[in-house]
PAZAPA-4460 file (N, C-alpha, C; in steps of 0.05 Angstrom, whole numbers, plus 32768, in hexadecimal, padded with zeros to 4 digits):
% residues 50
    n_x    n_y    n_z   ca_x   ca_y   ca_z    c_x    c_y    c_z   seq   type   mol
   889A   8B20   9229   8881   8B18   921D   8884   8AFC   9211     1      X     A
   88A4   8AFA   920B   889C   8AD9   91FA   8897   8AD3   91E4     2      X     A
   8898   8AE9   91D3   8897   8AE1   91B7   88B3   8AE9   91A8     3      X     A
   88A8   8ACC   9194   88BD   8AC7   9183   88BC   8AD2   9169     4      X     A
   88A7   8ADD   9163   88AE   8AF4   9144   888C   8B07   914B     5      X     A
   889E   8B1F   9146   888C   8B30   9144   8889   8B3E   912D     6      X     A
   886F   8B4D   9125   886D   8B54   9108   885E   8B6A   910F     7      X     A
   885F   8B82   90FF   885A   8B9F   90FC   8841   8B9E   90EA     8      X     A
   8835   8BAB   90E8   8825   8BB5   90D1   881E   8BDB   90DA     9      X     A
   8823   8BE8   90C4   8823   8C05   90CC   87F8   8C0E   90AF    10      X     A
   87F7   8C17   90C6   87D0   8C1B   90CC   87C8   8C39   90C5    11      X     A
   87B9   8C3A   90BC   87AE   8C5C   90B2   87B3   8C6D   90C9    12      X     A
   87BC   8C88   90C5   87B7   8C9A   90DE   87CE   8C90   90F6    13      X     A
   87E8   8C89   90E8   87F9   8C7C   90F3   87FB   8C74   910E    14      X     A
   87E9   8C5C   910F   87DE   8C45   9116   87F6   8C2D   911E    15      X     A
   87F4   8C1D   9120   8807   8C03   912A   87F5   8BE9   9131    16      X     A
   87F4   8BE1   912A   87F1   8BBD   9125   880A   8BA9   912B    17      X     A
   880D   8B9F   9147   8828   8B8D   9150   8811   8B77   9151    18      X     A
   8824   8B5E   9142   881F   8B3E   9149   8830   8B2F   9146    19      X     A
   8821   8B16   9147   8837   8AFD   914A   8830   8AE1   9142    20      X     A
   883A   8AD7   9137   8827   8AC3   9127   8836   8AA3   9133    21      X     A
   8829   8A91   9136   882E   8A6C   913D   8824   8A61   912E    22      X     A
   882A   8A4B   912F   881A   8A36   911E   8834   8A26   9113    23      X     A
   8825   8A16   90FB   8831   89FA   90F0   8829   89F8   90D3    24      X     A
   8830   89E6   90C6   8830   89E3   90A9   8811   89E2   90A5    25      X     A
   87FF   89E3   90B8   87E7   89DD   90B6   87D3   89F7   90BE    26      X     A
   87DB   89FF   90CD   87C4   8A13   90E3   87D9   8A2E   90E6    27      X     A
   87D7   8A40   90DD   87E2   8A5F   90E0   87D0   8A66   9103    28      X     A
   87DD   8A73   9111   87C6   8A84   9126   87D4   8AA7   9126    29      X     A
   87CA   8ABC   911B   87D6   8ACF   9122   87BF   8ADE   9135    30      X     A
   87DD   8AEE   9148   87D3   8AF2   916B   87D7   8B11   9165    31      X     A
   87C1   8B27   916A   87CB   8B40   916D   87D0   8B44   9189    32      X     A
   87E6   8B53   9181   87F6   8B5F   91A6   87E6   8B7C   91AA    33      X     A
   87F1   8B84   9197   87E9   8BA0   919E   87DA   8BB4   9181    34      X     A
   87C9   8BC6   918C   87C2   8BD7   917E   87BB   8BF0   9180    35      X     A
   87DF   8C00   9180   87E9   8C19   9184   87E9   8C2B   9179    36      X     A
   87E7   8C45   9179   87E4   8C5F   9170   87FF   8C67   916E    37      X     A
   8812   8C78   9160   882F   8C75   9154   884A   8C81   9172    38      X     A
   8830   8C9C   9181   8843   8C9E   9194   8846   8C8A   91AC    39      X     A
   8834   8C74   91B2   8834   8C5F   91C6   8845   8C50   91B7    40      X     A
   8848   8C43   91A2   8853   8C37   918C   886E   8C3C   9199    41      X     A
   8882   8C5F   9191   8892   8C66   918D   88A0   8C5C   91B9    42      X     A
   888D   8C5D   91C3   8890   8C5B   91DF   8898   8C3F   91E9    43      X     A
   8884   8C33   91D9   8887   8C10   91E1   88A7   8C0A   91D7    44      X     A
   88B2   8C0F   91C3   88CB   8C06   91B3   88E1   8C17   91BA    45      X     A
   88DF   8C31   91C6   88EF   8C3F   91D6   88FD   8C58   91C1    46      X     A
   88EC   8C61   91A9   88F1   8C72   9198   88EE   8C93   91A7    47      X     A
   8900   8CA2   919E   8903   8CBB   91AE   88FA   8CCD   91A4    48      X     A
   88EC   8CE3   91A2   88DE   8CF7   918C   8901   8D0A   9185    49      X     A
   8904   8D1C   916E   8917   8D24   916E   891A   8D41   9176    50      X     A
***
């Protein structure tokens, strides 16, 4: 995918919020990747149920 920092945010109804933010001392741009439900979440990152 090419990115260089990714950032979490955990969402009501355990939810998932992935992004990624660019920019410069001037201009922020944050990019949402994805907006996952916890077992696609647990799928994308390779988490195993127990």
């Amino acid at each position: 995918m090419g990115v260089s920092n990714l950032f979490r945010v955990e969402l009501t109804g355990y939810w998932r919020m992935l992004y990624s933010l660019e920019g410069n001392r001037i201009e922020i741009i944050a990019f949402v990747l994805y907006l996952i439900d916890h077992p696609a979440y647990d799928k994308l990152f390779g988490y195993k149920r127990k």
